[in-house]
N, C-alpha and C positions, 0 to 999 in steps of 0.2 A: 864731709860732715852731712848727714840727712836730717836736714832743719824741719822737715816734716813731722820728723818724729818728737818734736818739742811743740808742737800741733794739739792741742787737746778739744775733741767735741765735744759742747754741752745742749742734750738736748732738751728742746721746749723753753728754749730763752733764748731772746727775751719773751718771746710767747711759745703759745703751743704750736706745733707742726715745725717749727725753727731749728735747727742745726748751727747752733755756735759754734764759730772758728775762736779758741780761747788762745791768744798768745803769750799768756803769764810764762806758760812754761820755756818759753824758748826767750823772755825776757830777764827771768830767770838766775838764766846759764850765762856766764859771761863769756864763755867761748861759742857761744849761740846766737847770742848777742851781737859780738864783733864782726862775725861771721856773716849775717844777714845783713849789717851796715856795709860792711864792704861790698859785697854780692849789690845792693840798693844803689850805692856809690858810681858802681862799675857800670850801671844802666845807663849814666849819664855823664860816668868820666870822660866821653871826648865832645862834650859840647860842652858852651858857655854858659853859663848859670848866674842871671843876677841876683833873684829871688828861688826860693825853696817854699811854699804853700805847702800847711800845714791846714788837716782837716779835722776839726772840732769830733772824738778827744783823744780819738787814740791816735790820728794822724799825729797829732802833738810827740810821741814818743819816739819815731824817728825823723823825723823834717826838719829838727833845727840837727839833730846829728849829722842828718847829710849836708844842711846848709853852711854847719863848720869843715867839715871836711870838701864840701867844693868850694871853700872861698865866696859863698854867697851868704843874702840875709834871709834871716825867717819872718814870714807873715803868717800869723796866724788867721784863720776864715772858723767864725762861732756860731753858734747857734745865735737866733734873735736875740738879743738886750744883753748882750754877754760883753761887748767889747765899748770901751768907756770914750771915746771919740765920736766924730763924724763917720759914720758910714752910709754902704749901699747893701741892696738885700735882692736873695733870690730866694723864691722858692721852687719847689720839688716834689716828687713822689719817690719813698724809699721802700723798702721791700716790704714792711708791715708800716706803714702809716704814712703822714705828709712831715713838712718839715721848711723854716725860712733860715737859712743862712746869711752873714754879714760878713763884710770884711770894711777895714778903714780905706775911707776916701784917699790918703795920703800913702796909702801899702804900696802900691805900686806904680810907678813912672811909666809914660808912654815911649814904649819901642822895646821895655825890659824883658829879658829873656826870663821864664817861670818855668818849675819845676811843682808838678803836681804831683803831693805824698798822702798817701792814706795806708790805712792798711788792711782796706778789703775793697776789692771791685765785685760789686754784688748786681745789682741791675744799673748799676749807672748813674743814676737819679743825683747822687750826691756828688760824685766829680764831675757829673756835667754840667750842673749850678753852682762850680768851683770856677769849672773852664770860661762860664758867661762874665762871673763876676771879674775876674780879672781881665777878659777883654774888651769891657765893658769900662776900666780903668786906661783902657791903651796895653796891656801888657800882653806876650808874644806866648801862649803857652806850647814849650819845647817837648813835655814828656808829662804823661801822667806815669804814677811811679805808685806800684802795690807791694807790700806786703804777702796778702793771696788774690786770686783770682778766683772766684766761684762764675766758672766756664757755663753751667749748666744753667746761669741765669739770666748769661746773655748780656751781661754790663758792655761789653765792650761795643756794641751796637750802637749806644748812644756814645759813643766816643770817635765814631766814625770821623775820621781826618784828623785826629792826636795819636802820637806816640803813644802806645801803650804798655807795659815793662809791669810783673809781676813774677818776686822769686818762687813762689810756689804757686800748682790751681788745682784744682778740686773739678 
């Protein structure tokens, strides 16, 4: 199946000069769908998985489906004042503008293996202030885990020394 081609570009958003990677379409499909959870699954089917890290918002749409399918739980990471407990914060620089991230003080246990889910690696900025927060908690991140991969921006630079796994790149 060419899950690419359930790929739709929108350009000049969210601003101008930008190249949206739109995934409605391949959310979609329900054999497009399946198909990408599995393929995402298969990144990390032979390692242990305590947590699955979900990235504020579209991370949210595959992270807890991989976190059911490997027997792990979902922690969701939000944007500032988003999540209603104790937490901790990081900030960042994303590919058009800044940005502070939370996750709860209580999300993750010291020594737990994590699975990091979004669904674009773009310059990095955002799973790298994924990757602090949680070992900043004590947690062991095993895999950062994409959706796409925009190659030409260089994300994976700041991810220097994590696993990095995306089904499609650009």
């Amino acid at each position: 199946m060419d899950l690419a081609s359930y790929i739709r570009d929108i350009e000049d958003f969210p601003k101008a000069g930008v190249i949206f990677k739109d995934i409605t379409p391949l959310l979609s499909d329900p054999k497009a769908l399946n198909k990408a959870c599995d393929v995402l699954c298969g990144f990390a089917g032979h390692m242990h998985v305590d947590k699955v890290v979900g990235v504020d918002s579209r991370g949210f749409i595959f992270a807890p489906l991989l976190a059911s399918r490997l027997g792990a739980g979902f922690v969701p990471v939000r944007k500032s004042g988003k999540l209603p407990h104790t937490t901790i914060s990081e900030s960042y620089e994303l590919e058009y503008g800044s940005e502070i991230l939370e996750i709860h003080t209580d999300a993750i246990k010291k020594g737990e293996k994590v699975l990091v889910h979004d669904d674009v690696l773009a310059t990095g900025g955002t799973a790298n202030a994924v990757c602090k927060l949680i070992e900043k908690l004590g947690g062991e991140v095993v895999q950062c885990n994409f959706l796409i991969e925009l190659t030409f921006l260089n994300g994976a630079e700041k991810l220097n020394g994590y696993q990095i796994e995306a089904l499609l790149q650009y």
